[in-house]
C-alpha positions in Angstrom: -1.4 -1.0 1.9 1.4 -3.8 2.2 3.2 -3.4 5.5 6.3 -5.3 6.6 6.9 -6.4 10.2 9.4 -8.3 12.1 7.8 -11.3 14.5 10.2 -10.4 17.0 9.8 -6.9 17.3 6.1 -7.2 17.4 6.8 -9.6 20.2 8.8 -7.1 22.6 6.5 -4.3 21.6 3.4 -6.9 22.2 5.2 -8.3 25.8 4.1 -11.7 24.6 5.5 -14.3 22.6 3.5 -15.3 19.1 3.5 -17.7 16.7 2.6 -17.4 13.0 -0.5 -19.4 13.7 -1.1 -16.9 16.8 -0.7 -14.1 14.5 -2.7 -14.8 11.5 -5.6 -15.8 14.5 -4.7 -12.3 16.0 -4.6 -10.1 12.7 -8.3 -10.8 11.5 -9.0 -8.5 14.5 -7.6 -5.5 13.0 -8.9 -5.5 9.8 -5.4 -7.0 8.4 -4.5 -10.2 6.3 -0.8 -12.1 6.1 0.2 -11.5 3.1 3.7 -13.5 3.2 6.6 -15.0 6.0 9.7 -15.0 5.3 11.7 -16.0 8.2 11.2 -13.6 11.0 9.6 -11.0 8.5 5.9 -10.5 8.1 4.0 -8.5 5.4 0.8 -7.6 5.8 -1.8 -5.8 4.3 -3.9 -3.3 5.9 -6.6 -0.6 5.1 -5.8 2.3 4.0 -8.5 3.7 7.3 -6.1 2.3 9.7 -3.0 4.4 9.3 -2.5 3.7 12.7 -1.6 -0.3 11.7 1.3 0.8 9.2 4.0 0.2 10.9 4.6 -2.6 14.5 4.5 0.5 16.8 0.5 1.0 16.0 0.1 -2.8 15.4 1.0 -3.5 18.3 -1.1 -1.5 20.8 -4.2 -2.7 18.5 -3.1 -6.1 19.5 -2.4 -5.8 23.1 -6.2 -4.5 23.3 -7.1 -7.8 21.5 -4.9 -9.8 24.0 -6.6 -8.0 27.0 -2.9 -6.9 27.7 -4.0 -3.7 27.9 -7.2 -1.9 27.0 -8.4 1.3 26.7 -6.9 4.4 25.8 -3.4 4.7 25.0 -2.6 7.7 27.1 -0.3 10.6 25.6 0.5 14.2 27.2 1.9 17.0 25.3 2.9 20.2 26.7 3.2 23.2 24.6 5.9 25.7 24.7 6.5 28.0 22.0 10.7 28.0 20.9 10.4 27.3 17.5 10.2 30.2 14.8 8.2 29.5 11.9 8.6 31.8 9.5 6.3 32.9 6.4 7.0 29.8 3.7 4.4 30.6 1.2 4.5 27.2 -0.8 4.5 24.7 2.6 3.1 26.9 5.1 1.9 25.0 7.6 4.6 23.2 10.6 4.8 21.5 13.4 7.6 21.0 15.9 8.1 18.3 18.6 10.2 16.5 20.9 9.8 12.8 22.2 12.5 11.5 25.0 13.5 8.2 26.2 13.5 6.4 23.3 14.4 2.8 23.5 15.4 2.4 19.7 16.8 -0.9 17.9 17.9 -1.2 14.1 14.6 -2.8 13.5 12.6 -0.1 15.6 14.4 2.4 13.3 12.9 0.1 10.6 9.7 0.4 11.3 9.5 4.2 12.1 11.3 5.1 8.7 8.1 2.9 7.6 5.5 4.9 9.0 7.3 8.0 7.6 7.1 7.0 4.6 3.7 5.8 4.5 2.2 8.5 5.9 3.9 10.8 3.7 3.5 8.6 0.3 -0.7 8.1 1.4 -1.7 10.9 3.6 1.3 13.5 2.4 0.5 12.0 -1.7 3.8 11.5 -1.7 5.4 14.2 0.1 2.9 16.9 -2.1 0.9 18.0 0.6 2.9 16.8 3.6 5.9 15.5 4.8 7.9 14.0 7.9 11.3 14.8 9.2 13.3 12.6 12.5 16.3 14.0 14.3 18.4 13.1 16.8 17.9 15.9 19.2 21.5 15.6 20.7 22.8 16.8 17.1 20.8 19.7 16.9 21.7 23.0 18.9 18.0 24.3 19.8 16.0 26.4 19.6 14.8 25.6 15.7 14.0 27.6 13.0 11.9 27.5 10.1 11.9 29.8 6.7 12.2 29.9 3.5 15.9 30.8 1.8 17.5 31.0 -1.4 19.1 27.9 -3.2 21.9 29.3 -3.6 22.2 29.5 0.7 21.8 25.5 1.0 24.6 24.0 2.1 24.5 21.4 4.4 25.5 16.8 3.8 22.2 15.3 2.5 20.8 11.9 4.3 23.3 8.6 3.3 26.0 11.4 1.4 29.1 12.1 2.6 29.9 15.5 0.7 28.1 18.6 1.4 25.7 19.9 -1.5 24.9 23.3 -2.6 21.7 25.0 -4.5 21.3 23.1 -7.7 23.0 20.2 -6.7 20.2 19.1 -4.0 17.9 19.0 -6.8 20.2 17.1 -8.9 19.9 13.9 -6.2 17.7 11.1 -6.8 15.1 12.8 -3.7 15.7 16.2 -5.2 14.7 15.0 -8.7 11.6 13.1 -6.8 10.5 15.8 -4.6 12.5 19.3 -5.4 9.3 20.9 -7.5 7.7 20.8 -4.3 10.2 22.7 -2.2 11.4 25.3 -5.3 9.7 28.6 -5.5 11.0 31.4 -7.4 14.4 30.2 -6.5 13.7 29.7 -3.1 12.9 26.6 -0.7 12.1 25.3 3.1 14.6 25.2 5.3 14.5 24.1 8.8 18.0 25.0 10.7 18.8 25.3 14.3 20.6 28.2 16.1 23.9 27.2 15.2 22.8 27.9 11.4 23.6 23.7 10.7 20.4 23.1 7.9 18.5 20.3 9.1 16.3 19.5 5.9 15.4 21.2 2.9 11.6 20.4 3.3 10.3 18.1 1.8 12.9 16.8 0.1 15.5 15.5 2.3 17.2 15.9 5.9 20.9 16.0 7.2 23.0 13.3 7.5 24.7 15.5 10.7 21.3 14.8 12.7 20.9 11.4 11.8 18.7 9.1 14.1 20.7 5.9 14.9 20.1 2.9 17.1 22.0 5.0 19.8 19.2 8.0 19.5 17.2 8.6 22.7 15.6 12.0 22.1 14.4 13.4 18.8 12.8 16.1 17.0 10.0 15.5 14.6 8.9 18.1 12.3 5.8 17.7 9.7 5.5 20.6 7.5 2.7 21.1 5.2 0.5 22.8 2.8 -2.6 22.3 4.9 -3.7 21.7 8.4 -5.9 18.8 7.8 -2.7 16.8 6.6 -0.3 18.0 9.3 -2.5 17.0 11.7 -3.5 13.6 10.3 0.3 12.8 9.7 1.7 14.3 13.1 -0.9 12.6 15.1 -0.6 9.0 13.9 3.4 9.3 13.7 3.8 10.5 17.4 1.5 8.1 18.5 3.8 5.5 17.0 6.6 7.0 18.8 4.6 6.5 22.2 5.1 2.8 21.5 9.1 3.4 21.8 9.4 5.0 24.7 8.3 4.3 28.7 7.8 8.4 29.3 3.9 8.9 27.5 4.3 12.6 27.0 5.5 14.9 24.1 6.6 18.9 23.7 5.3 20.8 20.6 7.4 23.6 20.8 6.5 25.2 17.9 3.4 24.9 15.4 1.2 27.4 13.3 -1.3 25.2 12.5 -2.4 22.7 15.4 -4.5 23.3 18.8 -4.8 21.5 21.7 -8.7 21.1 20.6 -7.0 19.3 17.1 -5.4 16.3 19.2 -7.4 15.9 22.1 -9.9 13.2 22.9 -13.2 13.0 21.3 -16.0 11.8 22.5 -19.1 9.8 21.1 -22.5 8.6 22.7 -23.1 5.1 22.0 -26.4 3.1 22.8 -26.4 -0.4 23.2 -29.6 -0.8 22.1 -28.5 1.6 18.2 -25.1 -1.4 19.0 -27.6 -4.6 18.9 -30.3 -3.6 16.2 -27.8 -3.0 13.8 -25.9 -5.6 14.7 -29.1 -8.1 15.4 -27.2 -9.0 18.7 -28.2 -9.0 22.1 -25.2 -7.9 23.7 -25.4 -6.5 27.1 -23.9 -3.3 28.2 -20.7 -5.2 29.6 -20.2 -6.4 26.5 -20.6 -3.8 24.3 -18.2 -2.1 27.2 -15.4 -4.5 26.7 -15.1 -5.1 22.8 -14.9 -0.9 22.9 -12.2 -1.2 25.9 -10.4 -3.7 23.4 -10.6 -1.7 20.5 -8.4 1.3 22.7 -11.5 3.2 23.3 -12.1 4.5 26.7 -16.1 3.8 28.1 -17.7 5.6 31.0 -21.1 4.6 32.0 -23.8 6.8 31.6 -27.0 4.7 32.4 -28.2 1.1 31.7 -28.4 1.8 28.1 -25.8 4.8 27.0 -22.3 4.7 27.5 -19.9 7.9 26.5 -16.9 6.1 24.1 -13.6 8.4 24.3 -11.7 7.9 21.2 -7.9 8.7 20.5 -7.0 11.4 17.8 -5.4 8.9 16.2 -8.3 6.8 15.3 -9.1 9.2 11.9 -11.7 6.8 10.6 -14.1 7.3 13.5 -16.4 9.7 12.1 -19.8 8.4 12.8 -21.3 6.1 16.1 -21.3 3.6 13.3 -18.0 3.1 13.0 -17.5 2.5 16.7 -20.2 -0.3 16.3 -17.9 -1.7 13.4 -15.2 -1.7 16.3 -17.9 -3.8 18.6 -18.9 -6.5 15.8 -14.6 -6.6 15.0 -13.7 -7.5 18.7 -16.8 -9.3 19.7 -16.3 -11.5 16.4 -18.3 -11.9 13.1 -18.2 -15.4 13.6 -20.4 -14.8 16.7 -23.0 -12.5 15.1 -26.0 -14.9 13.6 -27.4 -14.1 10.3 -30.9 -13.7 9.6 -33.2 -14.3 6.7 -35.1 -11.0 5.6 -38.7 -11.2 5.9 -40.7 -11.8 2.3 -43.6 -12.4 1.4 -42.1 -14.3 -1.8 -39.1 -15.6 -3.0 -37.0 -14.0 -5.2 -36.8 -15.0 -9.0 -35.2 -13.2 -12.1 -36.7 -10.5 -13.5 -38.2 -11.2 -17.4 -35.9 -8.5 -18.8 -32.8 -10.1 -16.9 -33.5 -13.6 -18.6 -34.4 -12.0 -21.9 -30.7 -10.4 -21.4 -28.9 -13.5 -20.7 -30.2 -15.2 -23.6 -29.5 -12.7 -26.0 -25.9 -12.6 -24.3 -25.9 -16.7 -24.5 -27.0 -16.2 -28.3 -24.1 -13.2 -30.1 -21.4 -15.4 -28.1 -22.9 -18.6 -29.8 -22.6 -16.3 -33.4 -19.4 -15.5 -32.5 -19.6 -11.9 -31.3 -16.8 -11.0 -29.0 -18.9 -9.4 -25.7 -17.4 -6.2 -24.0 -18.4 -4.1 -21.4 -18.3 -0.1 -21.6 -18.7 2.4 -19.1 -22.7 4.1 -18.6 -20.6 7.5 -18.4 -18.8 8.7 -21.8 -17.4 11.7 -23.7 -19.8 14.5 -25.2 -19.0 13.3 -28.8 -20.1 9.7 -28.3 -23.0 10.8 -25.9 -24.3 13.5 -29.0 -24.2 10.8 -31.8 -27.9 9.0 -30.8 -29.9 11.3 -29.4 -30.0 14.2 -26.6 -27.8 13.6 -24.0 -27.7 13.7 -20.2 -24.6 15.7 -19.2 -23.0 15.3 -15.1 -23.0 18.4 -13.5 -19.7 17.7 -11.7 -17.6 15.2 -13.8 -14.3 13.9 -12.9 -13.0 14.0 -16.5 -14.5 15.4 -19.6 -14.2 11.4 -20.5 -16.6 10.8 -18.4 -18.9 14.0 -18.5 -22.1 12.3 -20.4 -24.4 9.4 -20.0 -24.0 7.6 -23.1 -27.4 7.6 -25.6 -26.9 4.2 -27.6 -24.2 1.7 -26.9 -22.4 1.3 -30.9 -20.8 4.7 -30.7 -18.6 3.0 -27.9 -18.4 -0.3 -29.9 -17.2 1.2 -33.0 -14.3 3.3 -30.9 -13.5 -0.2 -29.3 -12.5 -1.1 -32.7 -11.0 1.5 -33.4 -8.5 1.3 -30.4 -7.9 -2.2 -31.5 -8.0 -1.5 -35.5 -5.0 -4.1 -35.9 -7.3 -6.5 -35.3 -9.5 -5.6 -38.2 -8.0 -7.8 -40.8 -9.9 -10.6 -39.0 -13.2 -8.3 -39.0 -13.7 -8.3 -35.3 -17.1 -8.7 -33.8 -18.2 -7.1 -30.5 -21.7 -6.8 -28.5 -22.9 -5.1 -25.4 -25.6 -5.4 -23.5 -26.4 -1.8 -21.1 -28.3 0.4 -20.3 -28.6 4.1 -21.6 -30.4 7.9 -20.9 -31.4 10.7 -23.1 -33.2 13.8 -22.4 -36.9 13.5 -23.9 -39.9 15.5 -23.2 -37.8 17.3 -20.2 -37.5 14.2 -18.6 -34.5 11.8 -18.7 -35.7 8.2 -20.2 -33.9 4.9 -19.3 -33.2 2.1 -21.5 -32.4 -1.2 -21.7 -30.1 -1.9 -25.2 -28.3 -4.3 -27.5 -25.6 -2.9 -29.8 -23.8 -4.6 -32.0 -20.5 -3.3 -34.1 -18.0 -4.8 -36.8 -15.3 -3.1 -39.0 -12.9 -5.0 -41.3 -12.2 -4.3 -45.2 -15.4 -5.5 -47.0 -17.5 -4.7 -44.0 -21.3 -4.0 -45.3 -24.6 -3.8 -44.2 -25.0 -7.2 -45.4 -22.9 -8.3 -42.3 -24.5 -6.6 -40.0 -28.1 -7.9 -40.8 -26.8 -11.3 -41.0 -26.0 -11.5 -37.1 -29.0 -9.3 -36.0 -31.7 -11.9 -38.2 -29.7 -14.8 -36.7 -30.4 -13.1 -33.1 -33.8 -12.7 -33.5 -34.8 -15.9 -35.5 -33.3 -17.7 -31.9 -35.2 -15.4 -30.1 -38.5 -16.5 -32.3 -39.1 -13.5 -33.5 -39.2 -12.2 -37.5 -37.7 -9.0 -38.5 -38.8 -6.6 -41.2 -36.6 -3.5 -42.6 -37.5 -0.3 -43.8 -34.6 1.9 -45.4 -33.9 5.1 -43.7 -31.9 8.3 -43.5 -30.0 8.7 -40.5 -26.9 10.8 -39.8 -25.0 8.2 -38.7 -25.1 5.6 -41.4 -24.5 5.9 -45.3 -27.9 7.0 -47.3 -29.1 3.8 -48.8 -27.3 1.6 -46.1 -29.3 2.4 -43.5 -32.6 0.3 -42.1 -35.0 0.6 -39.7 -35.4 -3.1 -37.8 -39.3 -4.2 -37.0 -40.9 -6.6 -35.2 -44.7 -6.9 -35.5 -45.1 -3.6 -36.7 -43.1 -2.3 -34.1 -39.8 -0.3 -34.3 -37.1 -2.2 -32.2 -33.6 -1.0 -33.4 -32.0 0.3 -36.4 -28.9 -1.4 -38.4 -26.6 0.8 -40.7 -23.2 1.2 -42.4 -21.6 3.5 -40.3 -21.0 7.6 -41.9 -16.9 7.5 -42.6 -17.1 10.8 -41.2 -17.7 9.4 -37.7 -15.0 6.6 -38.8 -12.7 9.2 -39.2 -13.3 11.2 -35.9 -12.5 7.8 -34.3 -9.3 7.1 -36.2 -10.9 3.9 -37.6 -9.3 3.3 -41.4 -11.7 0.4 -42.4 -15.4 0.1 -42.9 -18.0 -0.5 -40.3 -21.5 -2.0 -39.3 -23.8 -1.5 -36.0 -27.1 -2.1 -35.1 -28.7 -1.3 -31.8 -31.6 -2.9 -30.4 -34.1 -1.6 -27.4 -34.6 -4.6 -25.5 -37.4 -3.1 -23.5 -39.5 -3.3 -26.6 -38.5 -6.5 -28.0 -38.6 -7.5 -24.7 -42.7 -6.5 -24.8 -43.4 -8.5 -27.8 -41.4 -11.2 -27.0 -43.5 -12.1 -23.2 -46.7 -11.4 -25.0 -46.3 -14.2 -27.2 
């Protein structure tokens, strides 16, 4: 996630001042890289598991902890009230209403928080479809707050950066209603937050008023996320009031109106940690002091349970801690991978390549030497490929019917290669692949290592074909024989089985124009596969 930041406002918000040099020595602590400077501007890029980092406000208090500045948890109070009314809004259901005062706000604070909001939103929120953030300057807005859901034709209120009222259709006709109105329309109503004077606030989430703008000269405002599930409301509102704690002296916030978060959903969590589960993954030998401080420095808060235990308090806005594991990832980050030794596994050998995986690299070596062009295919493929060579294993829960079977034999993908580049087949393209494949046999599924092999141009014949597979195999040392066969897949009479000692390796055919025509390829092909496992056999017993 690319992340812009201005030197100097990460300075005030720091309390120190930093050089570039300081900063890219700073950033590899929080799992960050400088991406660019440009004057006072900084863009980074940061992990998607530290939402936290996308904006200077969350940057900062992970750096202050790195500093030593100040460590531990970042302390935040809310206090609940209950003023808003959330009404039933059947297509954003969930809200949440707060206020943050004291805000000490510049052009580039403003900046940064419009950053976070639209992060959040566009990652957490996927872009705005499951949730959304709104800002407002809370001396525009005549409290208390309502939320609901009203006909189109009742909007009227001046969108963000407009100057003119809008009304109904014409929202949707902006450039934010044609990005995000589907999400607000249903049956010819939308969200609406307004406050008691009946002034609209935002048509949710598509876009707020300019009457309650937040400016530079904004010292209290209301945030509202809105919804259509908990889990995003809450990951969204916790992370962007945090950030607002780094704007302000006064630590504590008033929800004053939600339907979807607890007190339990943005309190302090707490982990057991054991220095000795810290070391032997780590292979350190890190005291409990030590272990202590990197966690203090990370923003966790530590409380000492006995010589070997320590209870690790982590801030709701730390989403990625999930496991003790991760807060040992926090421990090897601020105690430095550069002070962690490496060690060599215990073997009772070395290591070599396997047969199969030379045998692989020469046959690879030997089709680019012949002039085959290699590709490289996905394992997972579509039923009709999967069913051409054999009985196919199917994935219970595919992502895509694209990707619903394991492939049986590698040409079936060759040949639709071609035929996805079939301009190319004046100049009889030539492609190989070396792979692996599965089929159902015996009711078990068997594993194999393969070769296929596929051309297609306008005088393509078996004749082809065999010419590159005896070239292969005569490099290879080996002698082939062929036996015609019938098989669905290739033209009666064009079709061969390939041995080797007496052994049946691989078969080499001119492809069935039915199959040609499924794929949308116009010209005639060749393929041969080859089981590499079995060549592979007579090949190392030579």
């Amino acid at each position: 996630m690319s992340v812009s930041v201005n030197l100097s406002d990460l300075e005030e918000l720091i309390g120190r001042k930093l050089s570039i040099d300081d900063l890219r020595e700073l950033i590899k602590f929080v799992k960050a890289e400088i991406e660019g400077v440009r004057d006072e501007e900084v863009e980074l890029e940061v992990t998607h598991d530290r939402p936290d980092h996308f904006s200077a406000e969350g940057l900062s208090r992970t750096l202050r902890g790195v500093l030593g500045i100040e460590t531990g948890l970042a302390q935040l109070e809310f206090k609940w009230s209950d003023s808003a009314a959330i009404r039933e809004v059947p297509n954003r259901r969930y809200a949440v209403f707060a206020i943050v005062r004291g805000l000490s706000l510049s052009e580039e604070a403003l900046k940064q928080l419009i950053q976070l909001q639209e992060k959040l939103s566009s990652v957490y929120g996927r872009n705005r479809r499951r949730a959304s953030i709104g800002i407002y300057d809370l001396a525009k807005v005549k409290l208390p707050i309502e939320y609901k859901q009203v006909s189109l034709d009742e909007v009227n209120y001046v969108p963000l950066d407009s100057k003119e009222a809008v009304q109904g259709i014409q929202l949707l006709e902006t450039e934010k209603g044609k990005m995000y109105g589907e999400y607000a329309l249903l049956d010819g109503k939308v969200p609406v937050i307004m406050d008691s004077d009946g002034n609209v606030l935002a048509v949710a989430p598509v876009l707020g008023s300019e009457t309650s703008k937040v400016d530079a000269g904004t010292r209290d405002v209301l945030v509202d996320v809105t919804a259509v599930d908990s889990k995003s409301l809450r990951e969204i509102f916790t992370i962007f009031i945090y950030g607002l704690r780094e704007r302000t002296k006064d630590h504590s916030v008033e929800i004053i109106g939600t339907n979807a978060l607890t007190p339990a959903d943005i309190s302090i969590r707490k982990w057991m940690l054991s220095v000795n589960s810290v070391n032997d993954l780590l292979g350190t030998e890190l005291d409990k002091a030590s272990v202590a401080s990197a966690l203090l420095r990370a923003r966790h808060g530590v409380y000492s349970l006995d010589e070997v235990d320590v209870e690790v308090s982590v801030a709701p806005y730390r989403l990625s801690v999930i496991h003790s594991v991760d807060l040992i990832e926090d421990v090897a980050i601020l105690h430095g991978y550069h002070n962690v030794g490496g060690i060599n596994p215990p073997s009772p050998s070395g290591g070599k390549l396997h047969p199969l995986t030379k045998l692989s690299s020469l046959v690879r070596e030997a089709m680019v030497g012949l002039g085959v062009q290699e590709v490289m295919n996905y394992a997972l493929t579509d039923p009709f490929l999967a069913s051409l060579d054999g009985a196919p294993v199917k994935i219970l829960n595919p992502i895509s019917e694209l990707y619903s079977m394991v492939r049986t034999g590698i040409w079936p993908q060759l040949i639709s290669t071609l035929a996805r580049n079939k301009t190319l087949t004046a100049r009889k393209p030539k492609v190989f692949e070396v792979g692996r494949v599965a089929f159902v046999a015996r009711n078990s599924v068997i594993e194999e290592n393969h070769l296929g092999f596929a051309v297609a141009g306008d005088e393509v014949t078996l004749t082809d074909v065999l010419v590159i597979l005896g070239s292969l195999l005569r490099q290879l040392n080996v002698k082939p024989d062929y036996s015609s066969i019938q098989d669905r897949n290739g033209i009666n009479g064009r079709t061969v089985r390939v041995m080797v000692n007496g052994v049946p390796v691989g078969k080499a055919f001119e492809v069935n124009p039915d199959i040609l025509t499924k794929l949308g390829l116009e010209n005639p092909a060749g393929a041969f596969e080859v089981n590499l496992d079995e060549l592979g056999k007579i090949i190392f017993a030579q």
